[in-house]
C-alpha positions in Angstrom: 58.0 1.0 -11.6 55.9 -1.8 -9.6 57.2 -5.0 -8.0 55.8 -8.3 -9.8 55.3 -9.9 -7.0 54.1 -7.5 -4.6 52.7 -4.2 -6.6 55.1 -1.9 -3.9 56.4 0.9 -5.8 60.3 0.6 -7.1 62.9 3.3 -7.9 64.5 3.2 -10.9 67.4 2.0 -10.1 66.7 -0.2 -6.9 67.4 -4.1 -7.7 65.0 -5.2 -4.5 61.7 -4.8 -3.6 62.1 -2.6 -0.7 58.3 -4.3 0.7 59.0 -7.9 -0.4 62.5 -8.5 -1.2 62.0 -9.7 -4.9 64.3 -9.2 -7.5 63.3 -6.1 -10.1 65.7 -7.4 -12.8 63.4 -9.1 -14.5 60.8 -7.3 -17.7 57.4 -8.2 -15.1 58.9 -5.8 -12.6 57.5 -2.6 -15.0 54.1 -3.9 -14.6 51.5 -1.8 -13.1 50.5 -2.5 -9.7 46.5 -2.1 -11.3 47.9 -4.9 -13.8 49.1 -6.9 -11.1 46.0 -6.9 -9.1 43.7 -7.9 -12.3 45.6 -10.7 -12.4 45.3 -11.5 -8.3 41.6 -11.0 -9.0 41.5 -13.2 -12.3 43.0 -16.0 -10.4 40.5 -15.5 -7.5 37.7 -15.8 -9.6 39.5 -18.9 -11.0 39.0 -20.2 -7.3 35.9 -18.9 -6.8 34.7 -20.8 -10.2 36.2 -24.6 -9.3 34.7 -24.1 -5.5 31.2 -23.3 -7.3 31.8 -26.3 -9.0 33.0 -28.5 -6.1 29.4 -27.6 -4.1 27.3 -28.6 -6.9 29.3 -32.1 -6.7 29.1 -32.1 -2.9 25.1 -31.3 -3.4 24.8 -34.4 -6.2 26.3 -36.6 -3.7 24.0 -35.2 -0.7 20.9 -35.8 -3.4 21.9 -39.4 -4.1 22.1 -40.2 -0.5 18.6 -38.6 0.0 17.2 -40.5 -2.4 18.6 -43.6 -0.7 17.5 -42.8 2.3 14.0 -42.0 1.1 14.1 -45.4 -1.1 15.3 -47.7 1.9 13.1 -45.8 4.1 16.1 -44.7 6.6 14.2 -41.3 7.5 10.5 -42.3 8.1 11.0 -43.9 11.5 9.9 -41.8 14.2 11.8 -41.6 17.5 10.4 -41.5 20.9 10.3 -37.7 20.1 7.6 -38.1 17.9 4.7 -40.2 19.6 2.2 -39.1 16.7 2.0 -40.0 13.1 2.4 -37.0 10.7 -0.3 -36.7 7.9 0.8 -38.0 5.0 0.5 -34.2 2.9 3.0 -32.7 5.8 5.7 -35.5 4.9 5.4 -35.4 1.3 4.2 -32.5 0.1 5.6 -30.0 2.3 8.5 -30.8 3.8 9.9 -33.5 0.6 9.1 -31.1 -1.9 10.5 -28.2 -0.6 14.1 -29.9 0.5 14.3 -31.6 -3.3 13.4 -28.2 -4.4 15.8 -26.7 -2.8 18.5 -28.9 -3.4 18.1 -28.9 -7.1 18.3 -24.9 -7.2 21.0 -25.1 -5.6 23.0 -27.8 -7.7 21.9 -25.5 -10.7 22.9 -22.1 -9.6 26.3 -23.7 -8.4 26.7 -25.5 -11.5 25.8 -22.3 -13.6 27.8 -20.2 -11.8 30.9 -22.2 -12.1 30.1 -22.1 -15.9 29.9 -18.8 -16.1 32.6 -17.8 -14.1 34.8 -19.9 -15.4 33.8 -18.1 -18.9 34.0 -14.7 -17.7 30.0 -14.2 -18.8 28.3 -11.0 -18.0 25.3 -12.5 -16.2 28.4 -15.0 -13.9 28.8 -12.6 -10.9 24.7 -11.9 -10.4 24.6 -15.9 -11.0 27.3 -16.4 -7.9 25.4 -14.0 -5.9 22.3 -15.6 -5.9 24.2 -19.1 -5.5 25.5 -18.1 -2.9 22.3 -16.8 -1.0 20.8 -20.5 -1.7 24.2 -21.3 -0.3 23.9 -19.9 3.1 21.4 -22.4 3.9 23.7 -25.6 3.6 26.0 -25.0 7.1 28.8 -25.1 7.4 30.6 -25.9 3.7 27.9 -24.1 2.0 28.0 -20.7 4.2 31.7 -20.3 3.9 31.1 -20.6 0.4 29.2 -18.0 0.7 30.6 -16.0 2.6 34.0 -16.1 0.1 31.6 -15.6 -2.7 30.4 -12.0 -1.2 33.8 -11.3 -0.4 35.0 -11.6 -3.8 32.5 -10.0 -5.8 30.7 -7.7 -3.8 31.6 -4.1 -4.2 32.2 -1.4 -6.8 35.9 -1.7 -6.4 35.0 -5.7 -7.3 32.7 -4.9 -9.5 34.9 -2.7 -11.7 37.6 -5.5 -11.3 35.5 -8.3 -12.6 34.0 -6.1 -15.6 37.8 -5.3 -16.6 38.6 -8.9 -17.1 35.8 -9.4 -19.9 34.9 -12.7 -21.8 37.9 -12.0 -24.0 40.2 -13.1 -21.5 40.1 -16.2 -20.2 41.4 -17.1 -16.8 42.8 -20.9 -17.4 45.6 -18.4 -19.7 46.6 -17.0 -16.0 48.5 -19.9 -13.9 
């Protein structure tokens, strides 16, 4: 027998958890400790799924101020730094483009893999990966993100994990 609360193995006929101290007198406490970390993990992914979420918010809000910014012309005064002019293709072109560029992958890949973690998809835990590479370049919200992401899905031991909870359970069941 398994504690519910920790996974430690019980005896029979012991009324405490000799790991935890929780009380085995209740039906939960012949759960398997593999059913009891599914559930761990179905919750983390829970996380995991509102936090993608969250940074596609944060990165709406970071595009809106952009956009102000590049309305009201807040970022096209040079400083004393920067006695020259830049060519009009090198602030446009290259540097605008490529920032609005990213910034949109990454509002999609954040908002997608929410989604589909939240759904339990098969293509979900690729989805978080690659969000969470486009991730690592926003420091220092971003890279934590990141960094939790890996940690949660990367692995076979994660891997097997997230392929055991399947589509056909949905975590918002698990409080």
């Amino acid at each position: 027998m398994y504690c519910s609360k920790c996974g430690g193995v019980v005896s029979e006929g012991q009324e405490l958890c000799s790991r935890c101290g929780h009380s085995t007198n209740n039906a939960l406490g012949t759960q398997s400790a593999e059913a009891v970390e599914l559930s761990r993990f179905r919750r983390t992914v829970r996380r995991l799924s509102r936090f993608w979420f969250l940074f596609a918010g944060l990165n709406v809000v970071l595009g809106v101020m952009g956009i102000f910014a590049d309305q009201t012309g807040l970022w096209m005064h040079t400083g004393p730094w920067e006695p020259w002019p830049h060519p009009y293709i090198w602030n446009w072109t290259l540097v605008g483009s490529a920032a609005w560029t990213l910034l949109s992958l990454r509002i999609v890949a954040a908002a997608a893999a929410g989604w589909g973690m939240s759904r339990l998809t098969d293509w979900s835990r690729l989805m978080s990966l690659i969000a969470s590479c486009l991730a690592f370049l926003e420091f220092p919200i971003g890279f934590a993100l990141a960094v939790y992401a890996f940690s949660v899905l990367l692995g076979k031991h994660h891997a097997l994990l997230y392929s055991r909870l399947g589509p056909h359970e949905s975590p918002a069941a698990v409080r």
